[in-house]
Biotite code that builds the C-alpha atoms (Angstrom):
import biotite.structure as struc

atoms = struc.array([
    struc.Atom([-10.319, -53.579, 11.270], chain_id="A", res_id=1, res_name="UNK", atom_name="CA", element="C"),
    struc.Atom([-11.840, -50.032, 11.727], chain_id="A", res_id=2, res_name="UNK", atom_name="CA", element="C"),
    struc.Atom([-8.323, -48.902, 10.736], chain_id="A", res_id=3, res_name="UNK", atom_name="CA", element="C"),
    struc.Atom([-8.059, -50.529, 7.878], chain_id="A", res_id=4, res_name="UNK", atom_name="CA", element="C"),
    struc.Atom([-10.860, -49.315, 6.821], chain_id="A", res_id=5, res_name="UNK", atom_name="CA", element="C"),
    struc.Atom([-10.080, -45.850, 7.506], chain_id="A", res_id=6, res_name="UNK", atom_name="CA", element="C"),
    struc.Atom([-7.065, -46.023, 5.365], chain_id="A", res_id=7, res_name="UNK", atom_name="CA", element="C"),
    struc.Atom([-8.083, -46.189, 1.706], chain_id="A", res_id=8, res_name="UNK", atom_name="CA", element="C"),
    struc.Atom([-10.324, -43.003, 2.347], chain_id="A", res_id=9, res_name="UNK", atom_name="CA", element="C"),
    struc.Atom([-7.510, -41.255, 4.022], chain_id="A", res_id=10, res_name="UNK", atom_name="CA", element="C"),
    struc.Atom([-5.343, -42.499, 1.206], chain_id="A", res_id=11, res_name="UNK", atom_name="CA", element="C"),
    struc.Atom([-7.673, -40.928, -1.239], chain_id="A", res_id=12, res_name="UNK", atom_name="CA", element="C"),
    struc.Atom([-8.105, -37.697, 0.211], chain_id="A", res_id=13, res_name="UNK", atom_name="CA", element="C"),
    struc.Atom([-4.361, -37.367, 0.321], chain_id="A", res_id=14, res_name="UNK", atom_name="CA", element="C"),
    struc.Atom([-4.285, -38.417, -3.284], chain_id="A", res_id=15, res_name="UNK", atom_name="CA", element="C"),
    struc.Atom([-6.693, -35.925, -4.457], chain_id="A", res_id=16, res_name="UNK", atom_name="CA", element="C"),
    struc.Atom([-4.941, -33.184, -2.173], chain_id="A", res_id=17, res_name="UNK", atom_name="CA", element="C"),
    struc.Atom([-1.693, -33.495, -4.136], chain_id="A", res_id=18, res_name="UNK", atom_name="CA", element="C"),
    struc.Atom([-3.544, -33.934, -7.244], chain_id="A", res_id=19, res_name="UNK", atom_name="CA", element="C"),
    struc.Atom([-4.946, -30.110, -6.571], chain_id="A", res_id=20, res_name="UNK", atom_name="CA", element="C"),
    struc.Atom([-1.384, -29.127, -5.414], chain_id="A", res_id=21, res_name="UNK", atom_name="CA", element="C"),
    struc.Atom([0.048, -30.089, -8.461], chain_id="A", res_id=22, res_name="UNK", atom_name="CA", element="C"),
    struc.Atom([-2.564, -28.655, -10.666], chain_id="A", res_id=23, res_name="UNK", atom_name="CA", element="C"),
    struc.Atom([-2.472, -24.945, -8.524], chain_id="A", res_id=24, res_name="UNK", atom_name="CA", element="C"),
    struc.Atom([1.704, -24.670, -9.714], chain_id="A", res_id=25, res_name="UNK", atom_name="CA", element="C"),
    struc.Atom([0.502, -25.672, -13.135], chain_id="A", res_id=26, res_name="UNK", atom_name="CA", element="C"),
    struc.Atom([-2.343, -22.949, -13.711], chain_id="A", res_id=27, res_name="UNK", atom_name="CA", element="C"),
    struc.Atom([-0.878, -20.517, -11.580], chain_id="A", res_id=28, res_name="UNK", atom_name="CA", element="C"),
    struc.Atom([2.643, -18.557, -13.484], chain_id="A", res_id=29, res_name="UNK", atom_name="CA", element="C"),
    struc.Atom([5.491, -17.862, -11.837], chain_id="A", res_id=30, res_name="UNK", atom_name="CA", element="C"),
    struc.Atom([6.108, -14.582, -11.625], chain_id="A", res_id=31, res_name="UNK", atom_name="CA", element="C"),
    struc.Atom([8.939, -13.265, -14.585], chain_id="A", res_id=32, res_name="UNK", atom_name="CA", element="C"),
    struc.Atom([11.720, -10.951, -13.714], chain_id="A", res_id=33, res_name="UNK", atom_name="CA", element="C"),
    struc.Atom([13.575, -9.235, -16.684], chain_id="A", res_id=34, res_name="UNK", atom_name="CA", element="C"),
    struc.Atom([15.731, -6.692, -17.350], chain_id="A", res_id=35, res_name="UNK", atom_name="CA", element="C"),
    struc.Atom([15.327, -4.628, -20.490], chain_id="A", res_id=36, res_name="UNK", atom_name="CA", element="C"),
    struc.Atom([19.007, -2.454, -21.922], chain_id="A", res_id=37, res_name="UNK", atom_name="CA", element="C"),
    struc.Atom([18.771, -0.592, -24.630], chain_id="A", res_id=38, res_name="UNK", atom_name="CA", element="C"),
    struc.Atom([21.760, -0.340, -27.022], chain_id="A", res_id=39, res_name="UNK", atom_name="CA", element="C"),
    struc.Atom([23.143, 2.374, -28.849], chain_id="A", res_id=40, res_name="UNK", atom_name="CA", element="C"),
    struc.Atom([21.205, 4.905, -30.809], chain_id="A", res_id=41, res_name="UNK", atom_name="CA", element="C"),
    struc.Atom([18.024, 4.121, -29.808], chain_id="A", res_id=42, res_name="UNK", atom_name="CA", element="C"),
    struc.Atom([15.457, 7.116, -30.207], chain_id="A", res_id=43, res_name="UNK", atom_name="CA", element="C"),
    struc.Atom([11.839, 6.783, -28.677], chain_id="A", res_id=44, res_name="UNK", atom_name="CA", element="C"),
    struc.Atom([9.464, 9.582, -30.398], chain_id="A", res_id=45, res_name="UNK", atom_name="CA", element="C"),
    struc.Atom([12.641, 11.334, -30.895], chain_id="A", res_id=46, res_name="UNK", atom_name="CA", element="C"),
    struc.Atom([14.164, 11.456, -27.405], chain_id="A", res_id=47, res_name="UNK", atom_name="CA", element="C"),
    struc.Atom([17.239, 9.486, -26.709], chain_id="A", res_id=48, res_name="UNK", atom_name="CA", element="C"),
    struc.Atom([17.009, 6.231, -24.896], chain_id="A", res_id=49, res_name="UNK", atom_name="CA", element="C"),
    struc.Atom([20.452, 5.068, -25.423], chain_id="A", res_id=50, res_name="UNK", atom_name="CA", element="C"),
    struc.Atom([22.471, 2.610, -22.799], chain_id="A", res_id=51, res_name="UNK", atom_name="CA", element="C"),
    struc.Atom([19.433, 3.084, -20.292], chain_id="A", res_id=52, res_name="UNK", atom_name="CA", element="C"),
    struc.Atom([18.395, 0.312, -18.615], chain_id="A", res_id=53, res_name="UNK", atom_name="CA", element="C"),
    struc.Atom([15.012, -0.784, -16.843], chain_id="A", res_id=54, res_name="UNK", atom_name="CA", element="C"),
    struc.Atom([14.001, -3.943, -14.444], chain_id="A", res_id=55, res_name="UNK", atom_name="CA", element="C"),
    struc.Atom([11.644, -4.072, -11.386], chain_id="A", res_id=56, res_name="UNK", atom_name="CA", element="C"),
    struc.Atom([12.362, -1.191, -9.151], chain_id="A", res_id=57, res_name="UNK", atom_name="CA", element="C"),
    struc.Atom([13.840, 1.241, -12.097], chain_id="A", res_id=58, res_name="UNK", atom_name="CA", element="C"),
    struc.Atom([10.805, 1.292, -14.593], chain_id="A", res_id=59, res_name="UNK", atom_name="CA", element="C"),
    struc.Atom([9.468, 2.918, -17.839], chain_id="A", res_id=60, res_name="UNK", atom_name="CA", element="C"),
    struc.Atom([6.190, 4.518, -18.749], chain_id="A", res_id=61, res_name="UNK", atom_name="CA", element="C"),
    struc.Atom([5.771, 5.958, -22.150], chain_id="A", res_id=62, res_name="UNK", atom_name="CA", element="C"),
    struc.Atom([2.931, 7.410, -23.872], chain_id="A", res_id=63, res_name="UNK", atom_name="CA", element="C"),
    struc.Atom([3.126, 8.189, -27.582], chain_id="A", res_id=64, res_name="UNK", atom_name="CA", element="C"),
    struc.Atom([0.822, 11.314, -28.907], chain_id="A", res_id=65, res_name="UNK", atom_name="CA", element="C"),
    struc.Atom([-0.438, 12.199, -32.446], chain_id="A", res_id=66, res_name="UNK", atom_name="CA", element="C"),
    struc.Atom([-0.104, 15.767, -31.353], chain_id="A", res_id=67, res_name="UNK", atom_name="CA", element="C"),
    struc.Atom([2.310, 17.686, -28.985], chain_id="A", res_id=68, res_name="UNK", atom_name="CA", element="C"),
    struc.Atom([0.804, 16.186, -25.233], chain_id="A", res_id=69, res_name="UNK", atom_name="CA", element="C"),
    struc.Atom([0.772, 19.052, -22.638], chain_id="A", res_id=70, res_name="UNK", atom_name="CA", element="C"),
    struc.Atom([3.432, 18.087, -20.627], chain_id="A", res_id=71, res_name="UNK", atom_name="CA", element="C"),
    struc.Atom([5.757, 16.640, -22.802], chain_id="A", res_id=72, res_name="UNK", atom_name="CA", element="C"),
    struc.Atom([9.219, 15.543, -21.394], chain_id="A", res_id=73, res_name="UNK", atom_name="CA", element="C"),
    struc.Atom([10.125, 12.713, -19.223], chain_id="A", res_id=74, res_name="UNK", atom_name="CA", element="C"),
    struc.Atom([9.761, 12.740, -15.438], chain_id="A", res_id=75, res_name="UNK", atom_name="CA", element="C"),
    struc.Atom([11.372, 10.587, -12.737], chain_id="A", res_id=76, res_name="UNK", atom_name="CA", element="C"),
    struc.Atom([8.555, 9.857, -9.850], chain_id="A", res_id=77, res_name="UNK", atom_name="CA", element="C"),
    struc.Atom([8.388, 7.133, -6.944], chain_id="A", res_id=78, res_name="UNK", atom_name="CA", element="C"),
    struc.Atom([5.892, 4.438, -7.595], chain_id="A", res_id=79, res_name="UNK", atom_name="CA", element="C"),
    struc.Atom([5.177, 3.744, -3.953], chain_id="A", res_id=80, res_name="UNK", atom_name="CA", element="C"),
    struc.Atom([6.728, 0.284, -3.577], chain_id="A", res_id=81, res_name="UNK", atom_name="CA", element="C"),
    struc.Atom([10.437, 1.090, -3.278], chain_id="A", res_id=82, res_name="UNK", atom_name="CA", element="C"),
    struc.Atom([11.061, 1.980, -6.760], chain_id="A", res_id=83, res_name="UNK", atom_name="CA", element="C"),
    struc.Atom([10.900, 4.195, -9.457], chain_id="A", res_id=84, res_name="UNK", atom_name="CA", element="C"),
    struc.Atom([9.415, 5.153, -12.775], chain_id="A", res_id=85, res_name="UNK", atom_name="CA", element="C"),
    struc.Atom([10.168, 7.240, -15.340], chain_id="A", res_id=86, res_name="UNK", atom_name="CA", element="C"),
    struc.Atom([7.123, 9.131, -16.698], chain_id="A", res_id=87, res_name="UNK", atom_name="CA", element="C"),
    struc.Atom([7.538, 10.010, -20.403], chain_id="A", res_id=88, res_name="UNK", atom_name="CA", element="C"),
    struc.Atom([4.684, 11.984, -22.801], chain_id="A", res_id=89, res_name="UNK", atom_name="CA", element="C"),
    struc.Atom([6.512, 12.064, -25.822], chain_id="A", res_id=90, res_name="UNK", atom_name="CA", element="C"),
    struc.Atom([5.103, 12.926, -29.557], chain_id="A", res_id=91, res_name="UNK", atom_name="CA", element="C"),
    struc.Atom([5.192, 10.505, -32.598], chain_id="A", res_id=92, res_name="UNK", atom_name="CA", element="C"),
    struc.Atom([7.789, 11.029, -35.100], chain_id="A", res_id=93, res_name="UNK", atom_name="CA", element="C"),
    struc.Atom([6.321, 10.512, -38.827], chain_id="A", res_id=94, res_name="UNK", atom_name="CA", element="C"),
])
């Protein structure tokens, strides 16, 4: 008899368990990969991005200025985690 009733509080705590398993996958994203490719005659602050392409380990930075920055250009650098990231300090184009 002591098993039995045992079992409905076991049952319930096994219940509410998968109840908070189910609600962690919910609230919690999983995590997006992408892959972006630019196309033909694209210009960012008038430097040519054309047919580059950029995911995970091969990434882009760039920071647009009002005024000339002072080091403008792009820059390839390690990030420290396998991949790399190109660095750009470009200018506006009005």
């Amino acid at each position: 008899m002591k098993v039995l009733k045992a079992m409905p509080g076991t049952l319930a705590s096994i219940a509410c368990l998968l109840t908070m398993i189910a609600g962690w996958s919910l609230a919690l994203p999983s995590a997006a990969s992408a892959e972006v490719r630019f196309g033909r005659n694209v210009r960012v602050g008038g430097h040519d991005f054309s047919n580059q392409s950029f995911n995970r380990k091969r990434r882009a930075e760039i920071y647009l200025y009002d005024r000339t920055p002072s080091r403008s250009g792009c820059v390839w650098r390690s990030d420290g985690r396998g991949g790399k990231v190109k660095t750009c300090h470009l200018r506006q184009m009005r």
